[in-house]
N, C-alpha and C positions, 0 to 999 in steps of 0.2 A: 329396209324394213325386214324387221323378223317374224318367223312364222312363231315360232316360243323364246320368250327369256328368261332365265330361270334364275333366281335370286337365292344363293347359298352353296355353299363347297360341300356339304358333309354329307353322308351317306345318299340323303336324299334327295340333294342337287344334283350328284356325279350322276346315278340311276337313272333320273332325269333327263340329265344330259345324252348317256349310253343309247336308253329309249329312243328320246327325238331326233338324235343325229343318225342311226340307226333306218330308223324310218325316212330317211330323207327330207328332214324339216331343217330348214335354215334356225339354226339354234343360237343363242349368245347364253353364258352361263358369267355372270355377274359374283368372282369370289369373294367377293370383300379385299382388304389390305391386310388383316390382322386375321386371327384367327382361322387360316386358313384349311378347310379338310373340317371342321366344327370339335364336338369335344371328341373324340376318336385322337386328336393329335395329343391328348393330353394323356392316353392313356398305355399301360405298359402291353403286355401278354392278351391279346383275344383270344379266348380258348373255343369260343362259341360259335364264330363265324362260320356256316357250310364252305365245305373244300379246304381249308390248310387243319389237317389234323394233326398237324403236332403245333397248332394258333400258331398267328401272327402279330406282330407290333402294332399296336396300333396306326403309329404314322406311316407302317410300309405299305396298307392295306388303304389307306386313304389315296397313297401316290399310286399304287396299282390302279383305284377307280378313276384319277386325275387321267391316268398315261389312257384308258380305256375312251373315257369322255372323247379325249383328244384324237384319239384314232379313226373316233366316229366323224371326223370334224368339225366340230360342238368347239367354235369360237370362246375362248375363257380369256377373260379381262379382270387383272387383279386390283379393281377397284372400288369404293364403296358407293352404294345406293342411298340416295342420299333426299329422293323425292319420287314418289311414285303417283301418278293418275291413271286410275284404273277403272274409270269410266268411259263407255261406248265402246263402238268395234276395234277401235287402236289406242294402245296401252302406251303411254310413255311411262320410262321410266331414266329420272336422273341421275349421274355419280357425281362424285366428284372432280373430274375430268372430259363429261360426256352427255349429253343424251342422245337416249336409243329408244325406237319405237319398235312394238310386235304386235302381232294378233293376237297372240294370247301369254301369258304370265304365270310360269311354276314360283309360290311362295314355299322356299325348303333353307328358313333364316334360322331354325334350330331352337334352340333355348341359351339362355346364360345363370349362372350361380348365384344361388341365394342366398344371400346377405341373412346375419344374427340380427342383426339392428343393434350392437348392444356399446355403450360408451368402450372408445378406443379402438373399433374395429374398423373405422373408416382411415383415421389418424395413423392406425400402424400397417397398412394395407400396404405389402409389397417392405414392409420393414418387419416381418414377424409374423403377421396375418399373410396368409394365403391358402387359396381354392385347389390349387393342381402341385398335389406332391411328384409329380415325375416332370413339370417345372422346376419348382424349388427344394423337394426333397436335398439336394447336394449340400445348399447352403447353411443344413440343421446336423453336420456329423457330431457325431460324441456330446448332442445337446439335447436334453428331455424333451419329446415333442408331446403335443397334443393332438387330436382326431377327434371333430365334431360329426356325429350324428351315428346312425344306425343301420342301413341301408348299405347296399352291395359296393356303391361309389366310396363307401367312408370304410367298408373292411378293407376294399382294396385299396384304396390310401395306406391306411396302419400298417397293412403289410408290408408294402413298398418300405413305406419308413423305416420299419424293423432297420433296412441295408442302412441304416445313417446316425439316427439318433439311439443315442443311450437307453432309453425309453420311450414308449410309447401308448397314451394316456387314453382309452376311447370314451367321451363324455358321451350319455344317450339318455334323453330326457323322460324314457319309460322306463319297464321294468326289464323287457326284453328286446332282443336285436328285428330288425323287421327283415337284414341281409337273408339272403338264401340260405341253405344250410351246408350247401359246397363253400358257398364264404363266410358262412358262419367259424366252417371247421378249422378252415384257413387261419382266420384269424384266432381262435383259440389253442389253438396248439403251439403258436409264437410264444416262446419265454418272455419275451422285451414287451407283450401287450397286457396290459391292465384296464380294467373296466371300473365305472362310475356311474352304475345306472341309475334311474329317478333325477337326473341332475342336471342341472343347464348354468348354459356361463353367466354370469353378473355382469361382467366387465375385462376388458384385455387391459392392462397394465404394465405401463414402462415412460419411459422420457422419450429416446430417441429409438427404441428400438424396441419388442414386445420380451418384458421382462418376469413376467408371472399374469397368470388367470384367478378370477376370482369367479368360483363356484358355489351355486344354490344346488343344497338337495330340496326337490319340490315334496315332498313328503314330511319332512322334518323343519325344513325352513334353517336349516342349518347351515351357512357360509364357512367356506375356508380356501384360502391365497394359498397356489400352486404353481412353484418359480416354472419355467418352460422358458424355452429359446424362441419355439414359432409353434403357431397355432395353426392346423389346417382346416377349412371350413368345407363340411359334404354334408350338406343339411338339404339337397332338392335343388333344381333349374325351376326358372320364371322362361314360358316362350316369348321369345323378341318377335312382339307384334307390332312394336312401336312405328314402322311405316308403315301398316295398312289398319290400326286400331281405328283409325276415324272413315274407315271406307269399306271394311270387312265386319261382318257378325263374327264375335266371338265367343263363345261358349260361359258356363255356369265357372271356371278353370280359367279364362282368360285365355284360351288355345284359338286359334283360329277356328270355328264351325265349318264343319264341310258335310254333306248331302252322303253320310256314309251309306254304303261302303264304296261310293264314286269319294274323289278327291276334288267336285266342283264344291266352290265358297258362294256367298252370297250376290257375287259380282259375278255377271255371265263373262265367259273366257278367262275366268281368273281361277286358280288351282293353286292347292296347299298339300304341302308332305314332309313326312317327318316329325319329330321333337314340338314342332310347333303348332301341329292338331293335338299331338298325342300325348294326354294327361295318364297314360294305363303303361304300358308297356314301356317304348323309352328304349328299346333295344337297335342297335344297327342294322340287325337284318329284317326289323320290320320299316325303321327307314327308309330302306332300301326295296322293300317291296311297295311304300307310296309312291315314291317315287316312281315307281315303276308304272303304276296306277295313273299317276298323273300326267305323265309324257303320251301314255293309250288316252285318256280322258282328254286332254288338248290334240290328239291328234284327230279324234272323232268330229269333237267341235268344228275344228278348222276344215274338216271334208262337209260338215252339214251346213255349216256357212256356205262353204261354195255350190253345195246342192241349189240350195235356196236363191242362190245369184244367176245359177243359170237352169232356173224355173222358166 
């Protein structure tokens, strides 16, 4: 039996984890098999993170909170969750190799990428289409790329790119960029990036492989077919709530609901943090401070439970 389980690797699980093991709670920290450390491992340079001022890599900063967790003795099992009951005093929760039961449950499962919807984007997914150019940026050198969206995630994509492809195409379906204006600058000062504002994709186009885009300007209505090697998609994260949507309140945003500025959900002894309350910000170091919220928030609990036991 655990005193907290905590379900997710990424900023706000590790935090999580640091907290309850910290405080002497018997912890299990449930990473998943894939996606391990959440989108942080996708990404290049943090400049933003407090403490490394000349930033860090993303994935070294994820293994520094991994080795941190660990230290606290915060049990980490790299596998997936696969069923959760999160009704009454003890929580199970299923993987795929296991179940484990606690007293209480950190929800810190993140978000994942949002799909165009658009004909050929599921067909070429992983042949041309893809989400994380520091994934597959490599496999687009000296080939036209494209960069979906507007937003800080999609400048910092194009840039990356810049190192690979020939070009570098940013489709944005308004009139201006929504990125910040440190990555606004970022990306306008790149020779190899070009802009397409009012504009969104029609269709990804190829046989066996993503061979050109076909673009609408939404103002003019005007289409036109633009050859590209591979398409990157930074158009927003959907939170993975898919294991607790039938058991937790979820917001007007699909996010987990939680009793802010505490980290309790709808479910007594169950707790959320991270990407997957958070419809507004979406930054690592506020991850990282739910997290930290919700490890104190479960640790309360579990004292006033035992209050109440030995009344």
């Amino acid at each position: 039996m655990y005193d907290v389980i905590i379900i997710g690797s990424g900023p706000a699980g590790y935090t999580a984890g640091i907290y309850a093991g910290r405080s002497a709670l018997k912890t299990l920290l449930v990473a998943g098999s894939m996606n391990i450390g959440g989108m942080l491992m996708n990404t290049t340079l943090v400049e933003n993170y407090p403490g490394f001022k000349d930033g860090i890599q993303g994935p070294d900063l994820m293994q520094e909170m991994l080795d941190q967790t660990e230290r606290f003795g915060v049990e980490v099992i790299y596998e997936d969750a696969l069923k959760l009951d999160l009704r009454g005093d003890i929580k199970t929760v299923v993987t795929d190799e296991g179940t484990h039961q606690g007293r209480t449950v950190i929800i810190a499962t993140g978000s994942g990428y949002r799909t165009l919807d658009v004909p050929g984007e599921e067909k070429h997914a992983g042949h041309g289409v893809s989400y994380c150019a520091t994934c597959d940026g490599f496999f687009f050198r000296d080939q036209p790329i494209m960069v979906v969206g507007g937003g800080d995630s999609a400048m910092e994509e194009a840039v990356f790119l810049t190192h690979y492809g020939s070009s570098v195409t940013v489709v944005h379906r308004r009139d201006e960029l929504r990125a910040s204006a440190a990555m606004q600058a970022k990306a306008f000062k790149e020779d190899k990036i070009s802009f397409e504002f009012n504009t969104v994709v029609e269709s990804i186009n190829g046989t066996d492989k993503v061979e050109s885009v076909t673009l609408k300007n939404v103002q003019t209505g005007e289409t036109k077919t633009v050859p590209v090697g591979g398409i990157f998609i930074a158009v927003g994260h959907l939170p993975r709530t898919e294991l607790v949507s039938d058991q937790l309140q979820l917001d007007a945003q699909g996010n987990i609901w939680v009793d802010s500025p505490s980290t309790r959900t709808s479910m007594p002894g169950v707790f959320a943090a991270g990407d997957v309350t958070d419809a507004i910000y979406r930054q690592a170091v506020t991850s990282a401070a739910s997290g930290c919220r919700a490890a104190i928030d479960a640790d309360r609990y579990i004292n006033d439970q035992d209050a109440q036991i030995n009344l």
